[in-house]
C-alpha positions in Angstrom: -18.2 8.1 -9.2 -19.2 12.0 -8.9 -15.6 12.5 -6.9 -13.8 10.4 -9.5 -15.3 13.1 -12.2 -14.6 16.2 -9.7 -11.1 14.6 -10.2 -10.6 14.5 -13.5 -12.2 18.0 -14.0 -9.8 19.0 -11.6 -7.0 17.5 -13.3 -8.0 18.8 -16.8 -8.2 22.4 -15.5 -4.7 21.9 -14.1 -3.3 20.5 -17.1 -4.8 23.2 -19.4 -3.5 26.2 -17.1 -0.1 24.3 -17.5 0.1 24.0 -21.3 -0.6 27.7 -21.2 2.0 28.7 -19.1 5.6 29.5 -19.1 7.2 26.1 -18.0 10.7 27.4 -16.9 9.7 30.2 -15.2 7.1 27.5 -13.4 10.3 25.1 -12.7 12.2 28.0 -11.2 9.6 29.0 -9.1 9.2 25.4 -7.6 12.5 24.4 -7.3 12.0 21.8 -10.2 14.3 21.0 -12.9 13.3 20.7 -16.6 14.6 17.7 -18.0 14.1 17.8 -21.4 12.9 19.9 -24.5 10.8 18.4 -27.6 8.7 19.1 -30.3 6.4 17.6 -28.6 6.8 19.7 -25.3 8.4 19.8 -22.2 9.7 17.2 -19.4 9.6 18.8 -15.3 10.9 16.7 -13.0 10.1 17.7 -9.4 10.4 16.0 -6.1 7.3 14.9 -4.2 8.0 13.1 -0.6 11.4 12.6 -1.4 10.3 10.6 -5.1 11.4 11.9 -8.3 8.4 12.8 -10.8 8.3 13.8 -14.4 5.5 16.4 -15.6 5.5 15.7 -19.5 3.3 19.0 -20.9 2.5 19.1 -25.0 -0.6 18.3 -26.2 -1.3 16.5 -23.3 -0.6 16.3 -19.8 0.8 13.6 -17.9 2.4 12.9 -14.5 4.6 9.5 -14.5 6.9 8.8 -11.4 10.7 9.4 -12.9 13.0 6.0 -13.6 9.1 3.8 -12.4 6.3 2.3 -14.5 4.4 2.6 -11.1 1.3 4.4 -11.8 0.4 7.7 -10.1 -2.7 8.2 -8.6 -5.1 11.0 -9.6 -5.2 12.8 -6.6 -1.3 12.9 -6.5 -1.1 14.1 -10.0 -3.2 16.8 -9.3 -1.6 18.2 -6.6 2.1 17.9 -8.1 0.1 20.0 -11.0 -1.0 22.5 -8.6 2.4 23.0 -7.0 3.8 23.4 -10.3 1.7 26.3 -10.7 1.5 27.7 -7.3 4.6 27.1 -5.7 5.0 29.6 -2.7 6.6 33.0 -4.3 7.7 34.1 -0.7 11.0 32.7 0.8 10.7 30.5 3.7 10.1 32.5 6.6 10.7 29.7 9.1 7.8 31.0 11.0 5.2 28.0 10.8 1.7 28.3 11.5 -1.7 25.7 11.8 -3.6 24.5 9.3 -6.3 27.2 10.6 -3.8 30.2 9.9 -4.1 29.5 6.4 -6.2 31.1 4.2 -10.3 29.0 3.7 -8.4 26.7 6.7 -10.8 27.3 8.8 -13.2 26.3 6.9 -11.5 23.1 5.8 -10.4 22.1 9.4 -12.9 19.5 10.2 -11.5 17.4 7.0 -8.4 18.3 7.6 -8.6 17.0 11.0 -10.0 14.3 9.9 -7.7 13.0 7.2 -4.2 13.9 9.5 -4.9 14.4 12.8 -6.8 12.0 13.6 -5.0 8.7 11.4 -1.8 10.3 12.8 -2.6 10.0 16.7 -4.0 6.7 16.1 -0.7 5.2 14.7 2.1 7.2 16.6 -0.1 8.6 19.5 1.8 5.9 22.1 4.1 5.0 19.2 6.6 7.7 19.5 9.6 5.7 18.6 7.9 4.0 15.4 6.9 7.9 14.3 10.8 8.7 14.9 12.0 5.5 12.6 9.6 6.1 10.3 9.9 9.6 9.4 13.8 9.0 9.2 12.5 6.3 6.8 10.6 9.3 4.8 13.1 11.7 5.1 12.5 13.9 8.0 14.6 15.7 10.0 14.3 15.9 13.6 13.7 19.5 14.8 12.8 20.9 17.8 9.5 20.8 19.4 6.4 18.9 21.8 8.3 15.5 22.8 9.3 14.5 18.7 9.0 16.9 16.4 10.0 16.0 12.4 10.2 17.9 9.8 9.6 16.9 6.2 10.8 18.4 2.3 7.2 17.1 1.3 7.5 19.8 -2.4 10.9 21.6 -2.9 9.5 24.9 -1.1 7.0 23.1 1.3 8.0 22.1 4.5 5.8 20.3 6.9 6.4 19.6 10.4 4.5 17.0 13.0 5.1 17.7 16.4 4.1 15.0 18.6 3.6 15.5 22.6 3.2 11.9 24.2 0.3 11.3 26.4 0.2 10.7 30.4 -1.9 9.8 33.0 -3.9 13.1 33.1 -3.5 14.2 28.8 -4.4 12.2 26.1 -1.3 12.4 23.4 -1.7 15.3 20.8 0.1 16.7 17.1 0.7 20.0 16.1 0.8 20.0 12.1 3.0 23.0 11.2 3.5 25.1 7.9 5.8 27.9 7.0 4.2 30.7 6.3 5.1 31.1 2.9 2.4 28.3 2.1 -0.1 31.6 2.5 -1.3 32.7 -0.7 -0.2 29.4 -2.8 -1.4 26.1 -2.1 -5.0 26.5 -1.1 -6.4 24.8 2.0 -7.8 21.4 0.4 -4.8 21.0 -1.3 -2.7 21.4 2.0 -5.3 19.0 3.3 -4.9 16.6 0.5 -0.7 17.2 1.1 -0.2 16.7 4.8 -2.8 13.3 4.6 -0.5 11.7 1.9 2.4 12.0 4.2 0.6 11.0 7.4 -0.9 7.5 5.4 2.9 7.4 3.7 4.2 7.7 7.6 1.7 4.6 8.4 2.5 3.0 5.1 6.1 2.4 6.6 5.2 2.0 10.3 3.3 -1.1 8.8 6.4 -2.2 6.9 8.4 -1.7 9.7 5.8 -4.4 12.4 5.9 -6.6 9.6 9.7 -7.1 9.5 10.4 -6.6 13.3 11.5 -10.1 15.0 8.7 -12.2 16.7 
């Protein structure tokens, strides 16, 4: 119960620094689009893993998935919140560092580890095809890198890449978790955390889909 309420504290701080902000300057920033001006406030739609979201912001605050009566989770809203607000100034450098590059990541790295690195090897570690099919499922691009490497749009100005290097005889299978450096000085390291774990679990998400319709 006491990380349900650390949520919606979360979320409420969020949602107040939004209603006291300057909404298109925030859309421009993150590469969102404002859909629509009322009396009773204003409508941001922004991508998040490829899916359309709207950000409704007048006297209240709330995140709905765009065209979808699917309910968002608290987490997700949160975070869409947070890129809203801190979407990286900086252009994309296409230089990408680790998770430990980024500023408190060191700090976070055992979580972080935890909720990516660790789910992610366990699905795709000897599945290197199925990681291939499913991030083209997801959206990824294939990019250079290990033995596959994807990348992934997860926000408008947040890349992510997983970069897989299969396993032999004498090395365990490993994943290099990339971010451009941009991401510095934005998102802070739990909410990369919280990010790159929703795509991993979407990744598996599909990977499941996909063993559940292959022919027997």
């Amino acid at each position: 119960m006491a990380r349900q309420d650390d949520y919606k504290e979360s979320f409420r701080l969020a949602a107040d620094e939004l209603k006291g902000s300057d909404l298109k300057r925030l859309a421009a920033g993150a590469e969102a689009e404002v859909a629509g001006e009322e009396e009773e406030g204003v409508r941001l739609r922004v991508a998040f893993l490829g899916n359309p979201f709207i950000v409704s912001v007048g006297d209240t605050v709330e995140v709905l998935r765009d065209g979808s009566g699917d309910p968002v989770s608290l987490p997700e809203q949160i975070l869409i919140c947070h890129y809203l607000l801190r979407a990286p100034a900086e252009p994309e450098s296409e230089r990408f560092i680790t998770f430990r590059e980024i500023p408190d990541g060191q700090f976070y790295y055992d979580a972080f580890r935890r909720r990516t690195r660790d789910p992610f090897l366990s699905a795709f570690g000897n599945e290197g095809d199925l990681f291939r099919r499913a991030a083209l499922m997801l959206g990824g691009k294939l990019v250079e890198g290990g033995d596959i490497a994807m990348q992934f749009r997860v926000f408008p100005r947040v890349p992510v890449r997983l970069v897989l290097w299969a396993g032999d005889e004498e090395f365990p299978p490993e994943v290099g978790i990339l971010f451009d450096s941009n991401i510095r000085g934005s998102l802070s390291a739990e909410d990369v955390a919280v990010l790159t774990g929703m795509l991993v679990y979407r990744l598996m998400g599909i990977a499941r889909q996909v063993h559940a319709t292959a022919p027997r």
